[in-house]
C-alpha positions as CSV (number, residue, x, y, z in Angstrom):
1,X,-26.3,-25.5,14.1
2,X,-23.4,-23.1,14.4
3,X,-21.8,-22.3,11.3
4,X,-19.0,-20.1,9.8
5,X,-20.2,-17.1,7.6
6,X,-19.0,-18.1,3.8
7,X,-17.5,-14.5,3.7
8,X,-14.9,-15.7,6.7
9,X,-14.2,-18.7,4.9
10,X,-13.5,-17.4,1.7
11,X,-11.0,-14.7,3.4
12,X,-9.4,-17.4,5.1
13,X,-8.7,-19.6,1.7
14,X,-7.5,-16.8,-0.3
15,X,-5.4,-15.1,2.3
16,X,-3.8,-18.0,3.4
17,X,-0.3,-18.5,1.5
18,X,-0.3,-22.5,0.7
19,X,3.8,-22.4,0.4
20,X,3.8,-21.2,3.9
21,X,0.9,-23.6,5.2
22,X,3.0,-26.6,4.2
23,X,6.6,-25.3,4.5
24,X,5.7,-25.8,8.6
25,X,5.4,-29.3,7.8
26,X,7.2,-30.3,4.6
27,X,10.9,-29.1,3.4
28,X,9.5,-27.0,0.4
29,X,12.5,-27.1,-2.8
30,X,11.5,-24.4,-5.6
31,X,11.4,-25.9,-9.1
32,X,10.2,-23.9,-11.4
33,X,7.1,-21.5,-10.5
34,X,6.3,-24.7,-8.0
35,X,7.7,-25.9,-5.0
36,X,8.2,-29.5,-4.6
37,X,8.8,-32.1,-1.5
38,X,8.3,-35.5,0.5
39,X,4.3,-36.2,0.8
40,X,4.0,-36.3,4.2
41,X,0.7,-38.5,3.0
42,X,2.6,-41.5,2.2
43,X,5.8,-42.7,2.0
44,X,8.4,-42.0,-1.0
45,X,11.9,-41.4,-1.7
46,X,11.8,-39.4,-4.6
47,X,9.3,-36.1,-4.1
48,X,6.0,-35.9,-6.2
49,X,4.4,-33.3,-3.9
50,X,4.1,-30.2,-5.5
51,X,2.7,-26.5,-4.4
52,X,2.0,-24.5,-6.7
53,X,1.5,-21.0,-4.9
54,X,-0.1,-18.7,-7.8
55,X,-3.2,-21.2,-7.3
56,X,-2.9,-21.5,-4.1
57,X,-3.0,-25.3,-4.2
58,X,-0.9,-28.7,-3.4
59,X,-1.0,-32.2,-5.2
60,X,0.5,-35.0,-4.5
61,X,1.6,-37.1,-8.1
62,X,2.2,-40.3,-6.1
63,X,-0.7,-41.2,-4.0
64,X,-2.8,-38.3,-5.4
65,X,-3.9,-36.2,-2.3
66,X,-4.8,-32.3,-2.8
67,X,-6.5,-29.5,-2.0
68,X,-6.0,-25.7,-0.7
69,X,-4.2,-24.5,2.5
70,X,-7.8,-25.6,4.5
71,X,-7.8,-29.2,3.2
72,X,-4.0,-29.4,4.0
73,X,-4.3,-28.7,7.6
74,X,-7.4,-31.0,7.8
75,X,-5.7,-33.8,6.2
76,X,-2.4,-33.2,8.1
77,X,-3.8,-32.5,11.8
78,X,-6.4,-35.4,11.2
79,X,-9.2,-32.3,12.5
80,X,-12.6,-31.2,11.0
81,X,-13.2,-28.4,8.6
82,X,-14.1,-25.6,11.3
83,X,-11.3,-26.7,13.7
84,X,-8.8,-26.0,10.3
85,X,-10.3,-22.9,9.9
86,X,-9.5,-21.6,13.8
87,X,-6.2,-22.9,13.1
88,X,-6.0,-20.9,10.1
89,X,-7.9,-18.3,11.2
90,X,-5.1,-17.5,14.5
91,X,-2.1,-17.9,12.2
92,X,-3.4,-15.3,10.2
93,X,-5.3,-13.0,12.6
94,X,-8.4,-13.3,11.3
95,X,-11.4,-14.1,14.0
96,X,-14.1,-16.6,13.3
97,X,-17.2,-15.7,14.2
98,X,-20.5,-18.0,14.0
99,X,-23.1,-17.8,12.9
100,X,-26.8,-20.1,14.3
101,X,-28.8,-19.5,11.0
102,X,-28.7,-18.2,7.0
103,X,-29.2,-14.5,8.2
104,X,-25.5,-14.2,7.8
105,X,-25.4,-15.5,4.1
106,X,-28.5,-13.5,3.0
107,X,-26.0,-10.7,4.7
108,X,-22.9,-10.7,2.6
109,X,-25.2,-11.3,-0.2
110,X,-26.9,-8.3,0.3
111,X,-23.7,-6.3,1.0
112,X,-22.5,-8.0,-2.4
113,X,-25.9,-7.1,-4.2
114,X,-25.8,-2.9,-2.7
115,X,-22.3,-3.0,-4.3
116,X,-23.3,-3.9,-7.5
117,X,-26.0,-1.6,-7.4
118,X,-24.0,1.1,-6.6
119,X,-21.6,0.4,-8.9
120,X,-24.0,0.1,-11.9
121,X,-26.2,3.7,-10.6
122,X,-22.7,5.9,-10.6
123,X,-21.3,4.2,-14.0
124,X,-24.4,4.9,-15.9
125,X,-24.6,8.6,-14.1
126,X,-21.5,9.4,-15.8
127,X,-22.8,8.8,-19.1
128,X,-25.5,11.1,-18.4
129,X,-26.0,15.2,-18.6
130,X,-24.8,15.2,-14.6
131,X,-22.0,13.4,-15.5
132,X,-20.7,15.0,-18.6
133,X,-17.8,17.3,-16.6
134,X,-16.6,14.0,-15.0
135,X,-16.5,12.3,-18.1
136,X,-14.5,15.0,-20.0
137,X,-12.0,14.8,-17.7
138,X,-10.8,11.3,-17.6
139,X,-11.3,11.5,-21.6
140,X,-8.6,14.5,-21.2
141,X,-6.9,12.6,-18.9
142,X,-5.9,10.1,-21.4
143,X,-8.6,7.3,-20.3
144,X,-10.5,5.6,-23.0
145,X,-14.1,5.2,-23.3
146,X,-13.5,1.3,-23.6
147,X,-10.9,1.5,-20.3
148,X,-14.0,3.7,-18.4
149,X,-16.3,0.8,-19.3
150,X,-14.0,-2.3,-18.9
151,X,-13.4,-0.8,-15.1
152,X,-16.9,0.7,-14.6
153,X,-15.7,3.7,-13.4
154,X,-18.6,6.2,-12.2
155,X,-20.0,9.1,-11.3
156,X,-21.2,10.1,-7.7
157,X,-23.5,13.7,-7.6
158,X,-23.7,16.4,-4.9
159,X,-26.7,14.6,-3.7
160,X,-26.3,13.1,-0.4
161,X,-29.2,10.7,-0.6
162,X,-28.5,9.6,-4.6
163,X,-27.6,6.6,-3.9
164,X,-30.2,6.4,-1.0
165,X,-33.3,6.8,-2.9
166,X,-32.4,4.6,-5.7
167,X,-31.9,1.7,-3.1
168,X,-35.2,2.4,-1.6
169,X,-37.2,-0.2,-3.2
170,X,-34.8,-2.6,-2.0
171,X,-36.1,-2.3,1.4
172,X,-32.1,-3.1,2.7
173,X,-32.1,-4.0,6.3
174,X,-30.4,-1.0,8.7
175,X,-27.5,-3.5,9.5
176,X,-26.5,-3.7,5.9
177,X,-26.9,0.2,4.9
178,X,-24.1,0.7,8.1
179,X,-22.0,-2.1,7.4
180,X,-21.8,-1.7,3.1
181,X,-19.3,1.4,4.2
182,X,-21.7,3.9,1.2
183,X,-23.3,5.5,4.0
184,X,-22.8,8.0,6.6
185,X,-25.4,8.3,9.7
186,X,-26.3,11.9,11.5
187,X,-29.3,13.1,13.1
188,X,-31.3,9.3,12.6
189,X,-30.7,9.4,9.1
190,X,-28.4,7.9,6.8
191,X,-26.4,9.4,3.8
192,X,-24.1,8.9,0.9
193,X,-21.0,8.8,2.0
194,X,-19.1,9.3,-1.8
195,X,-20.8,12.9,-3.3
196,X,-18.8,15.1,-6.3
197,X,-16.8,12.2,-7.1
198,X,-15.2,9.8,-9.6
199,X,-15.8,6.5,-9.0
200,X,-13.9,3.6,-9.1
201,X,-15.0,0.3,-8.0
202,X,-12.8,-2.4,-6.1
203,X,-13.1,-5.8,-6.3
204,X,-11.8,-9.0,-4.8
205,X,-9.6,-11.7,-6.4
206,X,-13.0,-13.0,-8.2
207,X,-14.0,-10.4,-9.5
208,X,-17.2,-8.8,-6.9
209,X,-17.5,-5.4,-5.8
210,X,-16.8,-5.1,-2.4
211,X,-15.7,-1.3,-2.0
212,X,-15.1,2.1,-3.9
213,X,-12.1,4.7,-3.8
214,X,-13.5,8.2,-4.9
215,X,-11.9,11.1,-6.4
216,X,-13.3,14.7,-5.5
217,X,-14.3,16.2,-9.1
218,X,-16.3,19.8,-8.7
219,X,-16.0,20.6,-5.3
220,X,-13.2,21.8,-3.2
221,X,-12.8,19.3,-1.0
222,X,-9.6,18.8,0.4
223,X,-9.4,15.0,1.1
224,X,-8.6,14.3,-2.7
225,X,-9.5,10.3,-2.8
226,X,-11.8,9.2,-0.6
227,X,-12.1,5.3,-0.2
228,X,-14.7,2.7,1.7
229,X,-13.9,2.1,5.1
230,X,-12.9,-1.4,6.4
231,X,-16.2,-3.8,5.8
232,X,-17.0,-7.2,6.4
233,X,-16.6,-7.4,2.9
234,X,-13.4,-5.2,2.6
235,X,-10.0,-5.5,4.1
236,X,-7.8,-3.1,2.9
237,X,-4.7,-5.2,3.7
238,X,-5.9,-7.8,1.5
239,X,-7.1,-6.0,-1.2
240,X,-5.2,-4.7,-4.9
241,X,-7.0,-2.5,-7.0
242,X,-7.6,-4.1,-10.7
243,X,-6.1,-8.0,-9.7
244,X,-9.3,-8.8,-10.6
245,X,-8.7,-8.3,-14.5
246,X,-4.9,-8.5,-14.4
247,X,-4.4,-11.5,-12.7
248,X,-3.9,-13.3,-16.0
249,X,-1.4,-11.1,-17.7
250,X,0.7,-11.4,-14.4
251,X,0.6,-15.4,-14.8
252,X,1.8,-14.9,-18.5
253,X,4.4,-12.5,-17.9
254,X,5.6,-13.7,-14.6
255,X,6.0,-10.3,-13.0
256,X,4.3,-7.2,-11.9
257,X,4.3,-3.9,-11.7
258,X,2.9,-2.3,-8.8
259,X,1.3,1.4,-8.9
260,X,-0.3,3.6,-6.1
261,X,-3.1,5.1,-8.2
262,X,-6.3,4.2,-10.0
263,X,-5.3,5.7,-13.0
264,X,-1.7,4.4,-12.7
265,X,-3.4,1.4,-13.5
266,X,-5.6,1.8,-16.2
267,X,-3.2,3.7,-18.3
268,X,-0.7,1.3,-18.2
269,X,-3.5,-1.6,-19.0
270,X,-4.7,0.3,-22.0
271,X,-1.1,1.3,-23.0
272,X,-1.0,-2.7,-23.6
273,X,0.8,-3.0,-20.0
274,X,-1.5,-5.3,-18.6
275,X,0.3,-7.4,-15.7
276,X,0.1,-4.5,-13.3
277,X,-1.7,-3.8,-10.2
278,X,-2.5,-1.0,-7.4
279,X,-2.3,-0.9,-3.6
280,X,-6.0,0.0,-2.5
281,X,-5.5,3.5,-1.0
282,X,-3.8,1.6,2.0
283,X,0.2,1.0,3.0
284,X,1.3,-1.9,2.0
285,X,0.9,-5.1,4.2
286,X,2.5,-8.6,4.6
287,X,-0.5,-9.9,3.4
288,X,-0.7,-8.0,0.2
289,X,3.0,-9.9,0.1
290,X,1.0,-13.1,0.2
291,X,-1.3,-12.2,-2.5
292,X,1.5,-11.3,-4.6
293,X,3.1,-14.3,-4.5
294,X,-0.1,-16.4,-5.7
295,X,0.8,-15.3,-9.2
296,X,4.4,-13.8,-8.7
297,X,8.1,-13.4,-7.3
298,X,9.2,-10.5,-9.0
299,X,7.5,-7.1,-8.6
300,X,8.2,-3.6,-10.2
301,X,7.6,-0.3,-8.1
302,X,6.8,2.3,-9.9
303,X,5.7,4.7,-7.2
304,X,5.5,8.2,-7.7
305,X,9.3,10.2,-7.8
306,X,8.5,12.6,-5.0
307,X,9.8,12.2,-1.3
308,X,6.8,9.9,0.3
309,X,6.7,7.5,-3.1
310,X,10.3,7.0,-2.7
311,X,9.7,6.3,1.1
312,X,6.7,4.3,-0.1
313,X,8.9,2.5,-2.2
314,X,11.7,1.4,-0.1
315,X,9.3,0.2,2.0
316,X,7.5,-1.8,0.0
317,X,10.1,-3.4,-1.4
318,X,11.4,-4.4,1.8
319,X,8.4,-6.2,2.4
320,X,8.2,-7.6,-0.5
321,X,11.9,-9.0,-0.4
322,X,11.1,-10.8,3.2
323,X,8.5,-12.4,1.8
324,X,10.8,-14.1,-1.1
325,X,9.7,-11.6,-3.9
326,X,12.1,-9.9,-5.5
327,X,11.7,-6.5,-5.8
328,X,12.9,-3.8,-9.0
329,X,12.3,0.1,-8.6
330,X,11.0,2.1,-11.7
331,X,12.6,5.5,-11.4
332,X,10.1,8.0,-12.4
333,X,10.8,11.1,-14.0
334,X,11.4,14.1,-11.7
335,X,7.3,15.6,-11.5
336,X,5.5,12.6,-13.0
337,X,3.8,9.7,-12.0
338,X,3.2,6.7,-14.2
339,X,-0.1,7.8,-15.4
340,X,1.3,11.3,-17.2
341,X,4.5,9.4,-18.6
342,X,2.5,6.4,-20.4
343,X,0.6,9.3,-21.6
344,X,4.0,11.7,-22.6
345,X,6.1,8.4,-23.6
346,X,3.5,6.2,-24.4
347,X,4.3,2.1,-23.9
348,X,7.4,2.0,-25.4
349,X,9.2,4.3,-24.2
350,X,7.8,3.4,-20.5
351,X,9.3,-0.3,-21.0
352,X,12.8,1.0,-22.3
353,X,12.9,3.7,-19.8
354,X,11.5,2.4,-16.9
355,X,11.0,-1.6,-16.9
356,X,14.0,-2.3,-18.8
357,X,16.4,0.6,-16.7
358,X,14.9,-0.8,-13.3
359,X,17.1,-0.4,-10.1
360,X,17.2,-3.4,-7.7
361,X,16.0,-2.5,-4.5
362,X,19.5,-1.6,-2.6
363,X,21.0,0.4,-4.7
364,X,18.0,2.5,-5.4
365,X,18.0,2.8,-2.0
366,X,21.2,4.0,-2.1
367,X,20.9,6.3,-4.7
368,X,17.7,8.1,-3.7
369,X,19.4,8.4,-0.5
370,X,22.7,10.6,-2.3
371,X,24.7,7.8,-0.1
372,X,27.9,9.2,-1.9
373,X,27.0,13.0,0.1
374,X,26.7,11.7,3.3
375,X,28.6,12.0,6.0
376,X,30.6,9.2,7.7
377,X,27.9,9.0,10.2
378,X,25.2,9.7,8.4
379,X,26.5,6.8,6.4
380,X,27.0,4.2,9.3
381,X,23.7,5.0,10.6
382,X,21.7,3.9,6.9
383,X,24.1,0.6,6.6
384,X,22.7,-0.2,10.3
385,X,19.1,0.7,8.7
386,X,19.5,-1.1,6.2
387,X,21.2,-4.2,7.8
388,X,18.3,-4.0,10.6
389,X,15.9,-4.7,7.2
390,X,18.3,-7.5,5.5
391,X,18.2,-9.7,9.1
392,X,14.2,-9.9,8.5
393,X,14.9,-11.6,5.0
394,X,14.6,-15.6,5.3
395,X,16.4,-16.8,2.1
396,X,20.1,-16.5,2.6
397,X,21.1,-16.3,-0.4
398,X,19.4,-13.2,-1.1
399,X,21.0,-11.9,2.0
400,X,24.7,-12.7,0.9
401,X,23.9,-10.9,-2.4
402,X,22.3,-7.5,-0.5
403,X,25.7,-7.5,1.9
404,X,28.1,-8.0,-0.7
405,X,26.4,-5.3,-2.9
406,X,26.5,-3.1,0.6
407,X,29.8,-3.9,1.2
408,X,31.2,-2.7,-2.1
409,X,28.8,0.4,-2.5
410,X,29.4,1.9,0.9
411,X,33.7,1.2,0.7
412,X,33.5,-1.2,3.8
413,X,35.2,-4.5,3.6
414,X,32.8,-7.2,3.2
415,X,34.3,-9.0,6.4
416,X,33.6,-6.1,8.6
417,X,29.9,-5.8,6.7
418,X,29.0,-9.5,7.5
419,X,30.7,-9.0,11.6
420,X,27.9,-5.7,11.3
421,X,25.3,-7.9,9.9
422,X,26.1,-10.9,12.5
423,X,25.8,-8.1,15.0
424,X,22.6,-6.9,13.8
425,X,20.9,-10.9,14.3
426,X,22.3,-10.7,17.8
427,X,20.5,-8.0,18.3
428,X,17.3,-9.8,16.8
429,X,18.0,-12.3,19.1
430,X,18.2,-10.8,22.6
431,X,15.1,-8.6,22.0
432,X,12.4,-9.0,24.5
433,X,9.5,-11.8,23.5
434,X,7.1,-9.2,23.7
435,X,8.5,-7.7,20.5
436,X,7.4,-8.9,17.1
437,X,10.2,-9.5,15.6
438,X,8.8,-9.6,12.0
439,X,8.1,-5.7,12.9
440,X,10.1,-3.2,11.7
441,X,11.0,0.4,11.9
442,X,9.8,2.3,9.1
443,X,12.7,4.0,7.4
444,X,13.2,8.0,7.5
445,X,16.0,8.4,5.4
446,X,15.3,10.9,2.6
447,X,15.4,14.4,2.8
448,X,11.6,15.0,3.3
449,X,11.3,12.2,6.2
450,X,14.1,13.3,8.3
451,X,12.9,17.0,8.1
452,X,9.7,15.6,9.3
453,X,11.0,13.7,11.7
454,X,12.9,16.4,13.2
455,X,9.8,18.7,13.2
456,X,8.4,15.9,15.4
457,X,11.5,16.1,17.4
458,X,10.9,19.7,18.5
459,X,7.4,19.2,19.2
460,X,8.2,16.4,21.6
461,X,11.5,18.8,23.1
462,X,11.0,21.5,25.9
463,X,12.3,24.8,23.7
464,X,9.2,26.7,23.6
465,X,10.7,28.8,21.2
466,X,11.5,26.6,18.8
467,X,7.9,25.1,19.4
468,X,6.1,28.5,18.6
469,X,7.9,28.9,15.4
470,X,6.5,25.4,14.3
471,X,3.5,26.3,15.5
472,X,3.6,30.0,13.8
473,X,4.7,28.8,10.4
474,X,3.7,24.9,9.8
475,X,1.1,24.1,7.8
476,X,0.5,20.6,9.4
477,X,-1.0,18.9,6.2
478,X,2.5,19.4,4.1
479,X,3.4,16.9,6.4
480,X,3.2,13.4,3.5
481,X,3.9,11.0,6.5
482,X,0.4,10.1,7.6
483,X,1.7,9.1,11.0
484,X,3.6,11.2,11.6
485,X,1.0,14.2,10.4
486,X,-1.5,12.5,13.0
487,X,1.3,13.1,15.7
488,X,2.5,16.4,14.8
489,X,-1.5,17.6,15.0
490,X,-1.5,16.2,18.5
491,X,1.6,17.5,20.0
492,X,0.4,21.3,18.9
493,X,-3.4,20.3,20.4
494,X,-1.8,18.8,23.5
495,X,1.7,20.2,24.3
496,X,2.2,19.0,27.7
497,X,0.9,15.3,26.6
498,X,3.5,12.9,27.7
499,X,4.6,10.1,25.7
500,X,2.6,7.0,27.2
501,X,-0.8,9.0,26.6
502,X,0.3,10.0,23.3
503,X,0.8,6.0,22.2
504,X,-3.0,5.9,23.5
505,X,-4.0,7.5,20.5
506,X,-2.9,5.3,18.0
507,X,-5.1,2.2,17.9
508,X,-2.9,0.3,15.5
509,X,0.0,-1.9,16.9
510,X,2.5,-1.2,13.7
511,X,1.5,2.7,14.6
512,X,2.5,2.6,18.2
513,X,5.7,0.7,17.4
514,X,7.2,3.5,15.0
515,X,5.8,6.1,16.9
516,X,7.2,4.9,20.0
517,X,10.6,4.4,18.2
518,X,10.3,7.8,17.3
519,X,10.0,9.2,20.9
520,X,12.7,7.3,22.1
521,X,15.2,8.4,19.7
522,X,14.9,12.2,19.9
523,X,17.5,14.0,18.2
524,X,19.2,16.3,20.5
525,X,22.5,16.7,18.3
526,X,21.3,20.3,17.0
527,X,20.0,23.6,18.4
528,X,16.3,23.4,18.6
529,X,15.4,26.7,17.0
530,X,17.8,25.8,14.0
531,X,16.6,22.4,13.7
532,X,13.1,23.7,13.4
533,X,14.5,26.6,11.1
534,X,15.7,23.9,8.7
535,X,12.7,21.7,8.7
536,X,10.5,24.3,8.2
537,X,12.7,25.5,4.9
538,X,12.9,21.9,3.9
539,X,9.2,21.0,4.5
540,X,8.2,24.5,2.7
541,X,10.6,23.5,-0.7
542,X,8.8,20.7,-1.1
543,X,5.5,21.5,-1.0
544,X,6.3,24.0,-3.4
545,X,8.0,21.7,-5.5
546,X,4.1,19.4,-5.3
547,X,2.4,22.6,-5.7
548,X,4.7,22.9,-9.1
549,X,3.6,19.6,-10.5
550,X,0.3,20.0,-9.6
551,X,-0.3,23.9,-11.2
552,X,1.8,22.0,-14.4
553,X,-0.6,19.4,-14.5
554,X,-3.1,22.2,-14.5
555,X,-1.9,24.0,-17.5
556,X,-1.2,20.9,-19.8
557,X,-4.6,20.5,-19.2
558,X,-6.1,24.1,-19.9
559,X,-3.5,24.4,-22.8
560,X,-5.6,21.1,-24.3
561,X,-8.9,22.8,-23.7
562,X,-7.7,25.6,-25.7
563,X,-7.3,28.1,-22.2
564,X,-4.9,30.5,-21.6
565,X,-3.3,29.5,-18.7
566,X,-0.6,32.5,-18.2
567,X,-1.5,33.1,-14.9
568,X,-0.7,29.5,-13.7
569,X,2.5,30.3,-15.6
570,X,3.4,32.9,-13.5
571,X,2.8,31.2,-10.5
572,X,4.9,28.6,-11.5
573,X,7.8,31.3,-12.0
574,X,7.0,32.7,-8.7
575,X,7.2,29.0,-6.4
576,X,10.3,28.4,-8.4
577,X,11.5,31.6,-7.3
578,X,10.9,31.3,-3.3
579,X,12.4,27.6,-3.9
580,X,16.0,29.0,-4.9
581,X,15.8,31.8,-2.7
């Protein structure tokens, strides 16, 4: 008999958001942290159907029906369990795959069982004599012993079959080893795929390891965090880092705040900041929105203060705010992250400084964007921007509030603001079917983004000149925009490629829809050779500026150890140098 893998199931129930499953069907009224309306099970006058949507659960206090989003649309389309879980399964883009026997459960318990393995080999290597260096360091780093144990954070050696032999007795099937995502495979045989790295497992909502993000330690390797690939067990759109453990504090406190990093995380959570959680080394995804809003509608951002976490953060919060969450922006101070001020400030002074002086989304926008210092254009083009994100919210109440903050930031009266904003849902409107209309453009609007964007600009442009001095003096991987790094590397490998074969090389549709916005809407207002003059002096600041924090970080560290750490010093003097020159 044909049957769905549990693994497929289980994604299905706890991606699935159960206020959006029934809001199709029933006119959902928020009371409290639950939703209430009409049972459309039996007939009432007064509602006794509730959803709560941090449990991811309905009940019905009149005629007593319940369930999750799967029994829902079983009981409501009168259709069996697997029929509920296609239906699901489209809405939310997930494919259902069958399977004719029990090889696919002994599967994902095997790829559960490798993880766990794993997980317990590298946590107990960095306890031992291999693992001392690695261990020193997050101690220096401010991480408890109890924090390193709580999250099993481990140790992976240069060995690239350490994990390999230790499996061996096992006797895992081929089809696990390729699809657990620990393993490379070259020449016929298989390898580790994490070596010279910290390790920190990541596990789903209940609480199994499905996947690992490493940090290079000892080697000079330049991709800094490596994590797992995509797996049948791992889907990085679904995933937070830590939920797992801080799932209840979120409950209690009714909010969250959301971090990039590992160690974001578990300083805060041992600072006593425990209702926080971290995007999985991935952007962040309407689903991770979803996941959110099991246990929350209020987030705190506190991304890192540099150029691509305040781009992070804006959007973010966007996404977070069209999926009925509001979101708050931690300013972070100017070369930190979260993880060196809980350690500089400790817990207090984080909540006073950051959670307690958090910015609503807008106007941090608005700040980070020196909206005062822009030109008139420069500031019609950002309302537009930021209009073209307000049209994609759904509760209009929230979208009342954002234009009448706009209106009375930006000087425009707030008639004129909501004619711009009814503009903005004609333009929704009219768009072709073919385009998504929940997609939207990402936003370039600080300093760092447009320079990038306009180094993309004379890529794609016919001055050669000003191509050859990009070429000459860019050092692609400044570049913080990941997309627009990957098309910047291809329009110096391939500089006669035109614009439909360069949309051939990114496989992901959100990808080809920014990067195709971006090649329509060349700038050709400047000179080419000074626009790429500019960029280049931008892009080359700001790297310096990373290189700063980084070389700090560096000597608060040596200066622990007891090190002299002059020479960094002097570096530091010298990058701060060539950045006012």
């Amino acid at each position: 008999m044909a049957r769905v893998p549990q693994e497929t199931i289980d994604r299905i129930r706890d991606t699935a958001d159960i206020v959006d499953v029934v809001s199709h069907h029933v006119d959902l009224k928020k009371r409290g942290r639950n939703f209430f309306g009409l049972c459309p099970f039996h007939n009432e006058k007064t509602p006794s159907f509730s959803v709560a949507p941090d449990k991811g659960i309905y009940h019905c206090f009149g005629c007593g029906n319940g369930g999750n989003a799967i029994n829902f649309i079983m009981e409501y389309e009168k259709i069996n369990f697997v029929e509920a879980l296609q239906q699901l399964g489209n809405q939310l883009g997930i494919p259902i795959e069958f399977s004719g026997n029990d090889d696919s459960k002994e599967f994902f318990a095997s790829l559960y069982e490798i993880h766990q393995v794993a997980a317990a080999l590298y946590h107990s290597t960095l306890f031992e004599d291999r693992g001392i260096e690695a261990k020193k360091y997050l101690l220096e780093r401010g991480l408890s012993e109890k924090s390193i144990k709580l999250f099993k954070i481990g140790f992976a050696p240069e060995n690239s079959k350490y994990l390999l032999n230790a499996i061996k007795s096992k006797n895992y099937n081929r089809e696990v080893l390729e699809k657990s995502g620990l393993f490379g495979f070259s020449n016929d045989e298989f390898f580790d795929r994490f070596r010279s790295r910290i390790m920190f497992p990541i596990s789903n909502s209940s609480g199994k390891i499905i996947a690992f993000g490493g940090r290079v330690f000892g080697t000079d390797d330049p991709a800094k965090y490596m994590n797992s690939p995509e797996t049948p067990l791992y889907r990085k759109s679904e995933i937070f880092y830590g939920l797992n453990i801080t799932r209840g504090a979120i409950r209690e406190k009714d909010f969250t705040i959301l971090v990039e990093g590992y160690t974001d995380l578990i300083q805060l959570f041992q600072a006593g900041i425990k209702n926080v959680v971290a995007v999985s080394g991935t952007a962040f995804t309407v689903r991770h929105v979803k996941q959110i809003r099991r246990f929350t509608t209020k987030v705190y951002l506190a991304y890192d203060g540099d150029s691509a976490g305040i781009n992070a953060a804006l959007k973010t919060g966007y996404a977070l705010l069209k999926g009925g969450v509001e979101a708050y922006v931690i300013k972070i101070p100017d070369g930190l992250d979260p993880d060196d001020w809980i350690n500089r400030d400790g817990a207090e002074g984080f909540k006073s400084n950051g959670i307690e002086k958090a910015s609503e989304l807008l106007h941090f926008h608005l700040q980070s964007s020196e909206f005062k210092n822009m030109s008139s254009s420069e500031k019609s083009n950002l309302v537009k921007e930021i209009l073209e994100e307000v049209v994609g919210i759904s509760d209009p109440i929230v979208q009342q509030d954002l234009i009448k903050t706009l209106a009375q930031s930006s000087g425009v009266e707030e008639n004129q603001m909501v004619h711009m904003f009814s503009q903005q849902i004609k333009k929704k409107r009219y768009q072709p079917k073919t385009v998504k209309s929940s997609s939207k453009p990402q936003l370039f609007t600080t300093v760092n983004a447009k320079a990038e964007l306009g180094i993309i600009s004379v890529l794609a442009g016919d001055n050669v000149e000003a191509k050859r001095l990009i070429k000459e003096k860019l050092d692609i991987n400044q570049l913080q925009n990941e997309q627009l790094k990957k098309l910047a590397q291809l329009l110096v490998e391939k500089p006669d490629v035109n614009p439909a074969e360069i949309l051939a090389y990114f496989d992901v549709a959100e990808d080809r829809e920014i990067i195709s916005r971006i090649l329509m809407e060349e700038d050709n207002t400047t000179e080419p050779l000074q626009m790429a003059e500019e960029c280049l002096q931008t892009i080359s600041k700001i790297s310096s500026k990373e290189k700063i924090r980084e070389i700090r970080f560096k000597i608060r560290e040596m200066e622990a150890a007891g090190l002299d750490a002059k020479e960094l010093m002097m570096e530091v003097v010298q990058l701060q140098k060539e950045i006012n020159a």
